[in-house]
C-alpha positions in Angstrom: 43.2 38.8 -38.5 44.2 42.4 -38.3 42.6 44.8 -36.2 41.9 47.1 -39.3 40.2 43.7 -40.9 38.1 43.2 -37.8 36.1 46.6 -38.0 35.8 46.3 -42.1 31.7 46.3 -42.8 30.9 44.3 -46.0 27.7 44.9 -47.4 26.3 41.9 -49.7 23.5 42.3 -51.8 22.7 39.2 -54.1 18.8 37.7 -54.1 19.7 34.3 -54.4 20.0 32.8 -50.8 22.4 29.9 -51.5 24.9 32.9 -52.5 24.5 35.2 -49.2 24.9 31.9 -47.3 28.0 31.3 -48.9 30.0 34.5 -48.9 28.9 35.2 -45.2 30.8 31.8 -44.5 33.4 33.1 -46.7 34.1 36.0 -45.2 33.1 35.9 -41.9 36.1 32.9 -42.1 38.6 36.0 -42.9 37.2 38.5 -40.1 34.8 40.5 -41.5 31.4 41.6 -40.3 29.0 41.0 -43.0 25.7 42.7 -43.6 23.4 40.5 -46.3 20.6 41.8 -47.9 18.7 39.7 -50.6 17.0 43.0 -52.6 18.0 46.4 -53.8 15.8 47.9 -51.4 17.0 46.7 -48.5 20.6 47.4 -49.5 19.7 51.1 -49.4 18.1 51.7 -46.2 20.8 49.6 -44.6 23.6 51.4 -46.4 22.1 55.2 -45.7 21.1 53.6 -42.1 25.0 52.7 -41.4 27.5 52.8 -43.9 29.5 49.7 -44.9 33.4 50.2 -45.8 32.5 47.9 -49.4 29.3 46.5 -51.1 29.7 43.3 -53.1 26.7 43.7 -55.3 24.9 41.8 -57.6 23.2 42.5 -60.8 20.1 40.5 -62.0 17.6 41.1 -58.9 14.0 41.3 -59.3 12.5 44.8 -58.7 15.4 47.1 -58.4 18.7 45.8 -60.5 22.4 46.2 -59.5 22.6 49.0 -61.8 20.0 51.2 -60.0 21.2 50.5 -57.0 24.6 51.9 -57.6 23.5 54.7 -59.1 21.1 55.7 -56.3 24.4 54.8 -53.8 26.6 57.0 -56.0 23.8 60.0 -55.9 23.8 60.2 -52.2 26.7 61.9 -50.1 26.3 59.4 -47.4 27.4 56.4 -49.5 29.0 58.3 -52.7 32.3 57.3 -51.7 31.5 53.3 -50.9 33.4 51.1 -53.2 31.0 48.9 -55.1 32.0 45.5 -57.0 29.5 43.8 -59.3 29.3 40.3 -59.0 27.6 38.4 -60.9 26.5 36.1 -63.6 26.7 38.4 -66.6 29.8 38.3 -68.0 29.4 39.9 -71.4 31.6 43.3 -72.0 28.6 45.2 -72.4 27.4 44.3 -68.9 31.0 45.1 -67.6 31.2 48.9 -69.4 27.8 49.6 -68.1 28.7 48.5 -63.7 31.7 50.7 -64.5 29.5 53.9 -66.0 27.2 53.8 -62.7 30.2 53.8 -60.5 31.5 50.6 -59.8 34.9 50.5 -59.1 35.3 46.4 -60.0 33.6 43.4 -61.2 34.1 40.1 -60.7 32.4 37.0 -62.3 30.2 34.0 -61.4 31.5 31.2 -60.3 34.1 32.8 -58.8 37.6 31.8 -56.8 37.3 32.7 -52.9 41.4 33.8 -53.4 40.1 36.2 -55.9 37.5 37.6 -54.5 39.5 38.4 -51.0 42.2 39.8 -52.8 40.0 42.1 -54.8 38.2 43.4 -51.9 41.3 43.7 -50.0 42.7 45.9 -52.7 39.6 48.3 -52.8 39.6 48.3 -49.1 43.0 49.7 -48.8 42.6 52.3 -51.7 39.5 53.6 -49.6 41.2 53.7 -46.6 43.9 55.7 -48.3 41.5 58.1 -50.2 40.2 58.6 -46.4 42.9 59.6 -45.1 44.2 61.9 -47.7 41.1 63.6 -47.5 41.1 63.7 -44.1 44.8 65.0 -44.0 43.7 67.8 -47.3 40.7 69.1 -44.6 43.5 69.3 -41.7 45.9 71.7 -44.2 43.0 73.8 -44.9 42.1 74.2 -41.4 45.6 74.6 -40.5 46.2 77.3 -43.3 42.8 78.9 -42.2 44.5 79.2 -38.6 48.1 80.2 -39.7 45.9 83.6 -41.9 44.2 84.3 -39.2 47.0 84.6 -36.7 49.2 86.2 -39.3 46.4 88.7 -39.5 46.1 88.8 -35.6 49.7 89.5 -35.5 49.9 92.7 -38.3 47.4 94.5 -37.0 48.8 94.4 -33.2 52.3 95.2 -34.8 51.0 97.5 -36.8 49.1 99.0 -33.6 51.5 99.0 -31.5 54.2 100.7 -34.0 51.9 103.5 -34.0 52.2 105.0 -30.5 56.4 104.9 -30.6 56.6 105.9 -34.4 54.1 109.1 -33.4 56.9 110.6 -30.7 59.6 110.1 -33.1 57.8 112.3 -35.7 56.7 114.4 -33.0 59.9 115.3 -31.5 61.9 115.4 -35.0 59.4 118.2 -35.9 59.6 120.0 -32.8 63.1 120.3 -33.1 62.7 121.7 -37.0 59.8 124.0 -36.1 62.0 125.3 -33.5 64.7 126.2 -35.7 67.1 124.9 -33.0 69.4 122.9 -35.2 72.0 125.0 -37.0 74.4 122.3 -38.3 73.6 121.3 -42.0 74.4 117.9 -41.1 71.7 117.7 -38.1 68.7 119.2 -40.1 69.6 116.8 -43.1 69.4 114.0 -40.3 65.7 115.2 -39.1 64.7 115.6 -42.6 65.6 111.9 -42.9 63.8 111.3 -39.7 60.6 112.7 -40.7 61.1 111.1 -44.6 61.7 107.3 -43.1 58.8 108.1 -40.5 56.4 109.2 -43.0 57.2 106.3 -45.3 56.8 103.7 -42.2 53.5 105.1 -41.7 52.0 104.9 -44.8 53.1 100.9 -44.6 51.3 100.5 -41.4 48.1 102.4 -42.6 48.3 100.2 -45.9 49.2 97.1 -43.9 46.0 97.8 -41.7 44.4 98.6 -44.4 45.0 95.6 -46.0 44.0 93.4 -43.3 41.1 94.7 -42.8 39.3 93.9 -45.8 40.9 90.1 -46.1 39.5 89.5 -43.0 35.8 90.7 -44.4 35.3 93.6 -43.2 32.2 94.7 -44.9 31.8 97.3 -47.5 28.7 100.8 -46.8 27.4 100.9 -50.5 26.0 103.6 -52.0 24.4 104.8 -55.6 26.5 106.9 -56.9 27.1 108.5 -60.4 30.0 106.5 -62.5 31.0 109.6 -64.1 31.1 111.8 -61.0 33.6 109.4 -59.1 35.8 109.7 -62.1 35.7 113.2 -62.4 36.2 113.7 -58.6 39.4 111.1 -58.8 40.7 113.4 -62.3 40.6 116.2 -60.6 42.3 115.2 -57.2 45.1 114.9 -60.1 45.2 117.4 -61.5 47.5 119.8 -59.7 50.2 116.7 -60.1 49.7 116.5 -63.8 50.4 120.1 -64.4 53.3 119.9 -62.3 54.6 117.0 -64.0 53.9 118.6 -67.2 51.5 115.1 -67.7 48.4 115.0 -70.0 45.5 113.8 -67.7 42.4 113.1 -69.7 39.1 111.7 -68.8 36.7 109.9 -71.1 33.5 109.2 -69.0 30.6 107.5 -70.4 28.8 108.6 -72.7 25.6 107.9 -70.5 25.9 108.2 -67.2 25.4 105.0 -64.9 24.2 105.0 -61.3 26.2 102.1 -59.6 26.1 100.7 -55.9 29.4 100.7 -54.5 31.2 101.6 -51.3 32.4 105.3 -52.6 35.4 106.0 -50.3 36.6 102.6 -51.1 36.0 102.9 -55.0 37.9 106.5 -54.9 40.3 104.4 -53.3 40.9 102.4 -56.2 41.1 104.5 -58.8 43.1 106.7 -56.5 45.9 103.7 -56.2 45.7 103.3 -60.2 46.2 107.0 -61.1 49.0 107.8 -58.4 51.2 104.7 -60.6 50.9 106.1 -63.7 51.4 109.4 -63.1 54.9 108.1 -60.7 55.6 105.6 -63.4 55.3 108.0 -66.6 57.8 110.6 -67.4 57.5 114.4 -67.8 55.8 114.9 -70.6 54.0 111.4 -70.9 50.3 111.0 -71.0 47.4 109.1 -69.0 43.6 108.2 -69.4 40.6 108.2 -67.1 38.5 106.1 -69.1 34.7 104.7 -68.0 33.3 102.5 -70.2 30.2 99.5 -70.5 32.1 96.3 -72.3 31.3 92.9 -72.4 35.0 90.7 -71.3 36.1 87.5 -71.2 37.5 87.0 -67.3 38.0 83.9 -65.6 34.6 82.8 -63.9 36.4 81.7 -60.5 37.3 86.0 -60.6 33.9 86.8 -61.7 31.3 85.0 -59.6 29.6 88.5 -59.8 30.0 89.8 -63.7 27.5 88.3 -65.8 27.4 89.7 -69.7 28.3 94.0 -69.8 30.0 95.2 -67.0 31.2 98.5 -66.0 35.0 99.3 -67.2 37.0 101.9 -65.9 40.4 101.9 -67.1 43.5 103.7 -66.4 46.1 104.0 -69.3 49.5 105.3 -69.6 52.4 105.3 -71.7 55.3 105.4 -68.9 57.7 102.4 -68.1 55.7 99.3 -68.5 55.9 96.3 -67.0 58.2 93.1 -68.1 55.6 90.6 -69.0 57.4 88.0 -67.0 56.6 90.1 -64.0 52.8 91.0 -64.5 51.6 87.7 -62.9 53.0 89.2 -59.6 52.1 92.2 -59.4 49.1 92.0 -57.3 51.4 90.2 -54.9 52.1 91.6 -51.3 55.1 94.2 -50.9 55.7 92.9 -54.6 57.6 95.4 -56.7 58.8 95.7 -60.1 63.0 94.8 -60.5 63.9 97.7 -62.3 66.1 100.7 -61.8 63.0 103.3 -62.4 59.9 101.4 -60.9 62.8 100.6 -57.7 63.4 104.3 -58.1 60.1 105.4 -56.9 58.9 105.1 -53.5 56.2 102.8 -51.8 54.8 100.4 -49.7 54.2 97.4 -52.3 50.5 97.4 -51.0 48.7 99.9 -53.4 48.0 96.8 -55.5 47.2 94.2 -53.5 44.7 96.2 -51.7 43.3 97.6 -54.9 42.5 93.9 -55.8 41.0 93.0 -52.5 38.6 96.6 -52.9 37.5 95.3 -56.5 36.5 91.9 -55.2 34.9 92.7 -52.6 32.7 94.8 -54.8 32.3 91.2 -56.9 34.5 92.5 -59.4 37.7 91.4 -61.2 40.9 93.7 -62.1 43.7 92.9 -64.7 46.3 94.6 -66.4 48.5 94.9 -69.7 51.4 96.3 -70.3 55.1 96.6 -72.4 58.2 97.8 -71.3 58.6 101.5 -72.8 55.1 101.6 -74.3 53.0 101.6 -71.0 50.4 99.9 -68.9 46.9 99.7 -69.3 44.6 98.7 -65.7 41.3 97.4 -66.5 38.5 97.3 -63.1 35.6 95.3 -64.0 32.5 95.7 -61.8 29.0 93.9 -62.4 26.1 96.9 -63.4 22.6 96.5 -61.5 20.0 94.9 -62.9 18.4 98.1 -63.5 20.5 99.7 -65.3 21.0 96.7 -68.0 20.5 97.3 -71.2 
């Protein structure tokens, strides 16, 4: 015998004693421990007492039949995962297709052949030991991913900590030396404009990349109830100086009643912030965007949605500028993912606007999608659950 076969736990249940006498000589012959118990109910408390690796059960018992014992074996956590064979005496099809519905994951018939019986067992034992061990080898990634986040998190926030102090006396000094008007060759105030252009956009990655990390690592959201169509106002008209200078038609439509909603208000301006500053840097002089708040009832994926139950709150930001290749829409929530075109490439930023507006919506037990084709525009839709008392 094997060391593996000398810790497998057989559990037989069969009321007839003649048939527990002569399986535990059986199997106790090939090096396993066997448990008999001559009733349903006894099978149970010992199997939730200590649980067997297999349970060789039969099916005509007085009282509580094979059938109900499985299916109070397969209800329980403790024993869920126990391979059970039937055997036993009935040997009609029906009596097969039923052991199988309540779990059963074999059946052998009375009489039976010893060969077959250790055979059978053997194969069920080794399945279970290798559904163990997958599962035990599934909960060691996830821990192991969980660990590899959490340091990768750990590790952008110091960097992005500790790029602040140097990065601030690089900007510091390359304006000194502007303000101070010291710099009288074309080719060294050029360089110092350069400076303070790559400075500025290194700092706007380490804010986002801050940012970023700290609302995947749960950093909790200050709700407040505030008016749905004064955050989209407020957000319009933080635009509206850009718009005239790009010669872009801004319009709002808010709702047509207003809605009080509970929702961390920087965060939310945030948002809609993100959203507005790409379509008016993705849409041409000329073009046109829309603020849009609006109560609809959508069809979103529920593992996006745990939160959004019948009409939610839309807000929407449409505009007819580049558009997106369809192929490349599935990405663009994506870290430091940008669009592979000339004009999106064109423009400059971090790659994070997205992927931290994402992480603000579901925070907020939202869900945010978008739509878009190349040359006719994009179209962001933000989906946030109403309160209860404000359900129609």
């Amino acid at each position: 015998m094997t060391q593996q076969e000398e810790r497998e736990d057989i559990l037989v249940v069969d009321d007839t004693p003649a048939n527990l006498d002569l399986l535990l000589s059986l199997l106790s012959k090939r090096g396993y421990r066997i448990r008999p118990a001559p009733s349903g109910e006894i099978a149970l408390r010992s199997a939730f007492a200590k649980q067997p690796n297999i349970i060789l059960l039969d099916i005509n018992m007085p009282g509580m039949d094979g059938y109900e014992v499985c299916e109070r074996l397969k209800a329980d956590e403790r024993t869920a995962d126990i391979p059970v064979i039937f055997l036993s005496a009935m040997d009609e099809v029906i009596d097969k297709v039923r052991a199988f519905e309540v779990g059963a994951v074999d059946y052998i018939g009375k009489p039976f052949h010893v060969d077959e019986v250790i055979a059978r067992i053997e194969t069920q034992l080794t399945l279970y030991q290798q559904r163990q061990e997958i599962e035990t080898l599934r909960e060691q990634e996830r821990r192991n991913f969980e660990e590899m986040n959490r340091l990768k998190d750990q590790y952008v926030q110091m960097v992005s900590h500790d790029l602040k102090s140097p990065l601030s006396v690089v900007v510091g000094h390359a304006s000194l030396l502007k303000r101070r008007g010291a710099l009288t060759d074309p080719y060294d105030v050029e360089a110092v404009d350069s400076i303070l252009a790559a400075s500025e956009r290194m700092r706007r990655l380490i804010r986002d990349l801050l940012d970023l990390a700290r609302i995947e690592s749960g950093a909790g959201i200050e709700r407040e109830k505030i008016s749905a169509n004064d955050l989209l106002q407020a957000c319009a008209f933080a635009f509206g100086y850009e718009a005239e200078t790009k010669r872009i038609t801004l319009d709002v439509s808010p709702l047509p009643d207003d809605l009080t909603i509970e929702v961390d208000h920087d965060r939310m301006v945030q948002v809609l912030n993100n959203l507005l500053s790409n379509a008016m840097k993705y849409t041409e002089e000329g073009g046109h965007v829309l603020l849009k708040a609006d109560i609809e009832a959508v069809d979103v994926p529920e593992t996006d949605m745990s939160e959004l139950q019948g009409e939610v709150l839309q807000f929407s930001v449409e505009d007819n500028g580049y558009g997106i290749p369809q192929e490349e829409l599935p990405h663009i929530f994506d870290r430091f993912y940008r669009v592979n075109n000339a004009k999106h490439q064109g423009e400059s930023g971090t790659g994070l606007g997205l992927s931290i507006t994402k992480a603000i919506v579901e925070q907020h037990g939202g869900h945010i999608q978008a739509k878009s084709l190349p040359g006719q525009g994009t179209q962001f839709f933000v989906h946030l659950p109403i309160p209860r008392q404000n359900m129609r």
